[in-house]
N, C-alpha and C positions, 0 to 999 in steps of 0.2 A: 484415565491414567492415574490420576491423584488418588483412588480407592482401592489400585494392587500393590500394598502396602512392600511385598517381597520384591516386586520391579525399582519403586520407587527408593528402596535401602539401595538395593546394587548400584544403581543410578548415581547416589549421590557418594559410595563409598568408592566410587571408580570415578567420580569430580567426571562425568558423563558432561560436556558441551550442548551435547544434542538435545539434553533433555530441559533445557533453560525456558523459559518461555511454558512448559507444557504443568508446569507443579512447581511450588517451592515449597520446601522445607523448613517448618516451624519447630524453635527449639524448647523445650519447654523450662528446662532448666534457665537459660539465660533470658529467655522471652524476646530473641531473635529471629527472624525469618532470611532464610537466606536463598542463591536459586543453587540447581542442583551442583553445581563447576564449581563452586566456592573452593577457594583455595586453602579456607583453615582445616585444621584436623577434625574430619568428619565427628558429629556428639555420636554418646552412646543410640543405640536404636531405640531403647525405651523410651527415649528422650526427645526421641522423633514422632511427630505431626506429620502429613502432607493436604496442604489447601491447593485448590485450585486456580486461587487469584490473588494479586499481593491485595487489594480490596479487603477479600475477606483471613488476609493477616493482621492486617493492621484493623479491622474490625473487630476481630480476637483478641487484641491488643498486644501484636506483636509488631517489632520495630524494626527498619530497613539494616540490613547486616552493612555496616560501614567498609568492609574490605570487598564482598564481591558485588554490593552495589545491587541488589535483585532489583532495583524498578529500569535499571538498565537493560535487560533483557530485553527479545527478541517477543514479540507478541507469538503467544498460541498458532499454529497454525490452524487448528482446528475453524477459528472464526474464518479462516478463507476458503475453507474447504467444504463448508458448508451453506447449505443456504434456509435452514430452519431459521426458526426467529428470535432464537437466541443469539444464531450467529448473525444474526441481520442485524440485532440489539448490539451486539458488543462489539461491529463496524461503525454504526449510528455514533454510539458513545465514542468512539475512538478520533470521529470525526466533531468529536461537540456538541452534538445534537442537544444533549443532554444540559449543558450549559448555554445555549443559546435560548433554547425552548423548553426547558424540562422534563420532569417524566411527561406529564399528557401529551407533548412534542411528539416524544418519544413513542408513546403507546400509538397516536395517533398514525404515525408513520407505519406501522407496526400492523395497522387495522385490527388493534388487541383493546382490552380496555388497562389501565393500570397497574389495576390489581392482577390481572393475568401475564401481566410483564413481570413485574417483582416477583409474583410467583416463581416465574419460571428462571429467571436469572438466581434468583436464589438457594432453586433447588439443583443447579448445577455449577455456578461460581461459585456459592456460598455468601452473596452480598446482592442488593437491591442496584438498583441504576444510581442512586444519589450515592452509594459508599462508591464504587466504580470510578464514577465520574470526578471525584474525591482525592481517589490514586491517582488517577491521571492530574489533576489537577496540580498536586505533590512533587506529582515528574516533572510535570513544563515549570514548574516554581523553579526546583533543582537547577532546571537547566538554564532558565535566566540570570539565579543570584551565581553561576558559576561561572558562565560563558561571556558575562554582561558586566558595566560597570553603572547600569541601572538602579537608582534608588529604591530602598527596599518597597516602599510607596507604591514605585510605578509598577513593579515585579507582581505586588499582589494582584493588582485589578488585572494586570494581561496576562496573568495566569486563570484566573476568573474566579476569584475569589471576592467576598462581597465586601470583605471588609481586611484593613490591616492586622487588626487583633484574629481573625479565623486563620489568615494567612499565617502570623506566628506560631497560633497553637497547633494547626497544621503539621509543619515542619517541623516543629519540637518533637512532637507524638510519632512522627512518621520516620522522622532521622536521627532523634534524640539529640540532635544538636539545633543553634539558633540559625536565622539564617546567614547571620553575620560569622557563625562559627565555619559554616558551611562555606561563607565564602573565602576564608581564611585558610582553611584546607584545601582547597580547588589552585590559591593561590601558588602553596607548595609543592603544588603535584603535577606533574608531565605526563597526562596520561591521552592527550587528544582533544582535552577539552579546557583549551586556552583563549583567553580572552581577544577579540580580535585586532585586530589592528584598526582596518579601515570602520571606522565610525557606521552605528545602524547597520551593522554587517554580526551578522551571530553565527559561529563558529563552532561545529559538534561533531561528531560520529552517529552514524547510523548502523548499529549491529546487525549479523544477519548468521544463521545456521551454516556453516561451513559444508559443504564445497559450496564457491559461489564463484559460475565463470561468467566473465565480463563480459564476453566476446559478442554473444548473439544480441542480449540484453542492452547494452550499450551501442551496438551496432543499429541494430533494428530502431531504436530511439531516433539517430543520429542519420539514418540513410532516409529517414520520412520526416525529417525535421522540418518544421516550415518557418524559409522565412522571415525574420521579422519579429517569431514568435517562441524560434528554439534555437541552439547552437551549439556544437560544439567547441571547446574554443581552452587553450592552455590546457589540455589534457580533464577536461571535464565537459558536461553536457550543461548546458544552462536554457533556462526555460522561464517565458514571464508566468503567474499564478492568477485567478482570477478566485478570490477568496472572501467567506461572510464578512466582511470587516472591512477589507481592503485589498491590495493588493499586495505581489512578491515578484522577487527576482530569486531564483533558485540555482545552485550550484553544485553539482554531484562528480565526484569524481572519485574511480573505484580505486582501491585499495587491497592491498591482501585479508587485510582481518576486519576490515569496516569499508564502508562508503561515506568517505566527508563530504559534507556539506553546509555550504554557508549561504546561510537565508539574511534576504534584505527584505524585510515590512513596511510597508508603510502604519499599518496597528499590531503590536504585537499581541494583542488579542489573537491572532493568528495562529500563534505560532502553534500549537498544537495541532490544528488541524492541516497546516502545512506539512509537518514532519510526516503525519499519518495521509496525507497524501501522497507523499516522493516515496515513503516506504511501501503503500501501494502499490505506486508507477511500477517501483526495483522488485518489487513481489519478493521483500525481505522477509517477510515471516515463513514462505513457507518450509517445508521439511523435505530437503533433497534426499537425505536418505532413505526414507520411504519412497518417496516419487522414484528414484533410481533402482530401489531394489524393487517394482514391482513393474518397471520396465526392462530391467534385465533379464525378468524370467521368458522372455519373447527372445529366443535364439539369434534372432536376424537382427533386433532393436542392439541387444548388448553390447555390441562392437563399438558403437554410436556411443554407447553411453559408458563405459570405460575408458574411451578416447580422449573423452572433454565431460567428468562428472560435473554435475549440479546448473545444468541448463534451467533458466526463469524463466518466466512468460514474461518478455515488457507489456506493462498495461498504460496507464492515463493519469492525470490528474483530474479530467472531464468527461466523464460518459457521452454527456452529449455533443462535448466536441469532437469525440473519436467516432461518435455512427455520424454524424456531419463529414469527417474526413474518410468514413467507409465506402458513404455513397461517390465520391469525390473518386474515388482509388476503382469502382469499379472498372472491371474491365481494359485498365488505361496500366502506361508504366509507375513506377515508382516516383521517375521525375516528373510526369504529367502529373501525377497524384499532387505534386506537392504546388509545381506552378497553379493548381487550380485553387487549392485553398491558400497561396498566396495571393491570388485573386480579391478572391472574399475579404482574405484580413486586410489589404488595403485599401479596399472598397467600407468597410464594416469592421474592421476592428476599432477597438478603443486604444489612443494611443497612454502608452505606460506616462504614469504622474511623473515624476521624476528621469530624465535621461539615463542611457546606462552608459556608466562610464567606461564599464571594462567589455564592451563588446557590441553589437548589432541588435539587442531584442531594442524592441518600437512601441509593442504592439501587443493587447492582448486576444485572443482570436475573440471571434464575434458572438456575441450569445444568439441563445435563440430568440430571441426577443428582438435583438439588430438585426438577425437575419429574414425574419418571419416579412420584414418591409423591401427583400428584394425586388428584383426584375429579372424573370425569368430570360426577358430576353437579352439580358446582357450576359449570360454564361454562356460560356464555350463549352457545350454539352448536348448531346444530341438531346431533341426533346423529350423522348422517351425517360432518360435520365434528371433531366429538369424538372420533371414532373414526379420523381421520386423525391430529389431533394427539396422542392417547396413543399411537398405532403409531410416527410418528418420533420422539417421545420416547424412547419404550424402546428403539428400534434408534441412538438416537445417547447414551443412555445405556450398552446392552450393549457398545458399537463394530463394533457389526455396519454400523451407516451411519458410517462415517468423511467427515468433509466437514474441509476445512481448503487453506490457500494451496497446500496439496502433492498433490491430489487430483487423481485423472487424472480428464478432463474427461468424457471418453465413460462409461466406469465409474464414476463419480458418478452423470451421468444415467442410467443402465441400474438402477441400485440405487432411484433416488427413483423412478421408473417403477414400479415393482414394488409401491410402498407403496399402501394404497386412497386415492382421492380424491387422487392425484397426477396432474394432465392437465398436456397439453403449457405451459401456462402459469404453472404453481409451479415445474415442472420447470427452465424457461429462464429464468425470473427469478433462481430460486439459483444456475443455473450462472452468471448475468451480475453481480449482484453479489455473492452468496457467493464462488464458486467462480472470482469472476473472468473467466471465458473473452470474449475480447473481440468473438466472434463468436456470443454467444448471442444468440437472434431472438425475438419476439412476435408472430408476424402475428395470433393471435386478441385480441391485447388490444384492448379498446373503444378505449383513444386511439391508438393505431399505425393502427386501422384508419380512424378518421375524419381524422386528419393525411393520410392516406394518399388516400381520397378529396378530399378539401379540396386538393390537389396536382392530382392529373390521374390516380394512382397506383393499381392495383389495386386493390383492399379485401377481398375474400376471403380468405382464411390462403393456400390454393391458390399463387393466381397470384400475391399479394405475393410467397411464398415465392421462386416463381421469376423474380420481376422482379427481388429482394433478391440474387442469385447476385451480381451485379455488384458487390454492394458487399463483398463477403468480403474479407480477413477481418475487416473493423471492423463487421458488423451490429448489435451492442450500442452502437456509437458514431451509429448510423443512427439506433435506437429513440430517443437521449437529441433529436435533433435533432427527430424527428415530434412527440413528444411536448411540445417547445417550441412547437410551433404552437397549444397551447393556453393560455387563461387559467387556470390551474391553481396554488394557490399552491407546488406542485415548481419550478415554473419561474421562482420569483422571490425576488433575495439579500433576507433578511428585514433590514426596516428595524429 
């Protein structure tokens, strides 16, 4: 995108929303970067750059535009959309990887060597994993001397910065102002991101590409909630976190123009890799206008998606907890689904450090490593099914089944294929919402196939399959629209 120099002028002379997250705009005259919706009076064109990453802006030595805020945008869609190893890299990084483990973490996950990483991040963002990792580091700063009344001290290190003085220079370089200036402006301003009330409670918005409906998304969350371990509750979903550091209690509740969300940590070392988890879950980065406009061109889909634009995939915070609750859901209802992994979390979960004060979560669900010590014979499961879930248990407890944001999509499903009582429909559910892929399909599920008739639409796995080609690559954003044609409580924001 960043390299059709004539796309990216109109873009930003037309203050284009859509295009936030995909390019910013470096100015060279004032040696500002801004994203493309900036509200100042567009610079002359000469005068315009476009990079690919704020990374490699601020690696240029350009500085955060103070009025439209570019590290507040919406992440690329491209990294979700893909599953090369760039986009697998700049999930990893998104998640910390990078900060916890470093690049060789990094590479290592990657099955690349280092040098083949930077390469290749470089030759497409414009910046290595350490500048990257860098920006982001910059954003979770921002967001604590802003939302927090944390001392600058504690800000730096659970931003993950090694020292106070890199944290300084940091934020001088990146925002041109201190972080004290920083907090001083946050102060005057009413923009969403108010300090919170309730103590160890962090308070923000979470941006996302507009249209964004609530209904399926929020619904589907909240009808398979288990528990113990999720809730809806005062007009938000909340859900405990099981996180590298520690733990969370998470609070999302939609909005028109954002999804607020107020996180409680127990380390706020966390807190990056939280945000980039719920934004995950909400599947806010991707690009409903493309996903829409190339399911419109299917006659029979259009009606669905004119209806109610900008349908999401709800995804996880835990891959491996969502194919643990896939096997769990086969074949059974919604409610049975959940009564079973309410099962497990109160046999096996971990209870949360801290009580919750504002509602019912206990409990975090059980890892695989707590569950790998069950008894088969205490689930209410026919055997056949028992005997699937102790197999992925113990293959995602040994890490023989690796599943996570960084998983190659095809070799994820070749490995759950392998397991007994894995058919095509556990399979393409984990890779659509565990695994993300945005072209995961269901032609055998019951509601895809009666949406599907109820259309005019094939109904056979067969020939949906290949009626479905048209809609590539958003066929996961297909299923969430079929599956709307039912009265179903997934399809509806709970009151």
């Amino acid at each position: 995108m960043y390299t059709d120099t004539e796309r990216c002028v109109r873009a930003v002379q037309s203050k284009d929303a859509r295009f936030d997250g995909w390019f910013f705009t470096a100015v060279r005259t004032t040696r500002i970067y801004c994203r493309p919706s900036c509200p100042a009076v567009p610079p002359k064109v000469e005068n315009m750059t476009f990079l690919p990453s704020a990374a490699a802006c601020q690696q240029a030595g350009y500085r955060a535009c103070k009025r439209c805020r570019p590290d507040t945008s919406p992440g690329s869609p491209e990294w979700n959309a893909r599953a090369d190893a760039v986009a697998r890299a700049m999930r990893l990084i998104r998640d910390g990887v990078v900060d916890r483990e470093g690049v060789p973490g990094l590479a290592a996950r990657l099955g690349y060597s280092t040098r083949q990483v930077e390469r290749q991040l470089n030759a497409e963002l414009g910046a290595g994993p350490l500048a990257l990792a860098r920006a982001q580091r910059a954003q979770t700063a921002r967001l604590l001397v802003e939302t927090s009344a944390l001392p600058m001290g504690d800000i730096a290190f659970a931003a993950g910065f090694s020292s106070i003085r890199s944290f300084n220079e940091t934020v001088r370089e990146v925002f041109a102002l201190t972080p004290g200036e920083l907090r001083t402006r946050a102060a005057g301003r009413s923009d969403g991101c108010t300090r919170p009330q309730t103590p160890g409670v962090l308070s923000l918005r979470l941006p996302f590409r507009a249209p964004l409906n609530p209904d399926n998304l929020f619904g589907h969350l909240v009808a398979t909630a288990v528990p113990g371990v999720e809730e809806w509750r005062g007009g938000a979903y909340r859900r405990t976190l099981r996180l590298p550091y520690g733990t969370g209690v998470v609070a999302l509740t939609p909005q028109p123009d954002h999804i607020g969300c107020q996180l409680a940590l127990t380390d706020l070392r966390d807190l990056t890799i939280a945000i980039s988890r719920c934004r995950w879950m909400l599947d806010l980065d991707a690009d409903p206008e493309a996903v829409d406009e190339q399911l419109r061109s299917d006659p029979l889909l259009a009606p669905l998606v004119d209806k109610a634009p900008g349908r999401r995939v709800p995804r996880t915070v835990d891959a491996a907890e969502f194919a643990v609750r896939a096997v769990l859901g086969q074949q059974v209802s919604t409610a049975a689904a959940r009564t079973h992994a309410a099962r497990l979390v109160t046999a096996y979960g971990e209870p949360v450090v801290d009580p919750d004060p504002d509602g019912g979560l206990t409990h975090l669900f059980p890892s695989p490593e707590a569950l790998a010590g069950l008894d088969p014979e205490a689930l209410a499961l026919p055997r056949s099914r028992r005997t699937t879930l102790t197999t992925l248990v113990g293959a995602l407890a040994d890490g023989s089944l690796p599943l996570g944001i960084d998983s190659d999509w095809e070799a994820a499903r070749a490995r759950l294929s392998a397991l007994p009582g894995f058919g095509p429909w556990t399979t393409e559910v984990i890779a659509m919402r565990a695994l993300g892929d945005p072209d995961a399909f269901l032609p055998s599920d019951l509601g895809v196939r009666r949406a599907a008739a109820g259309l005019g639409l094939p109904s056979s796995p067969g020939a949906l399959t290949a009626r479905a080609a048209g809609w590539r690559p958003w066929r996961a954003y297909a299923v969430q629209y079929l599956w709307a044609t039912d009265d179903h409580p997934i399809n509806r924001l709970p009151v």
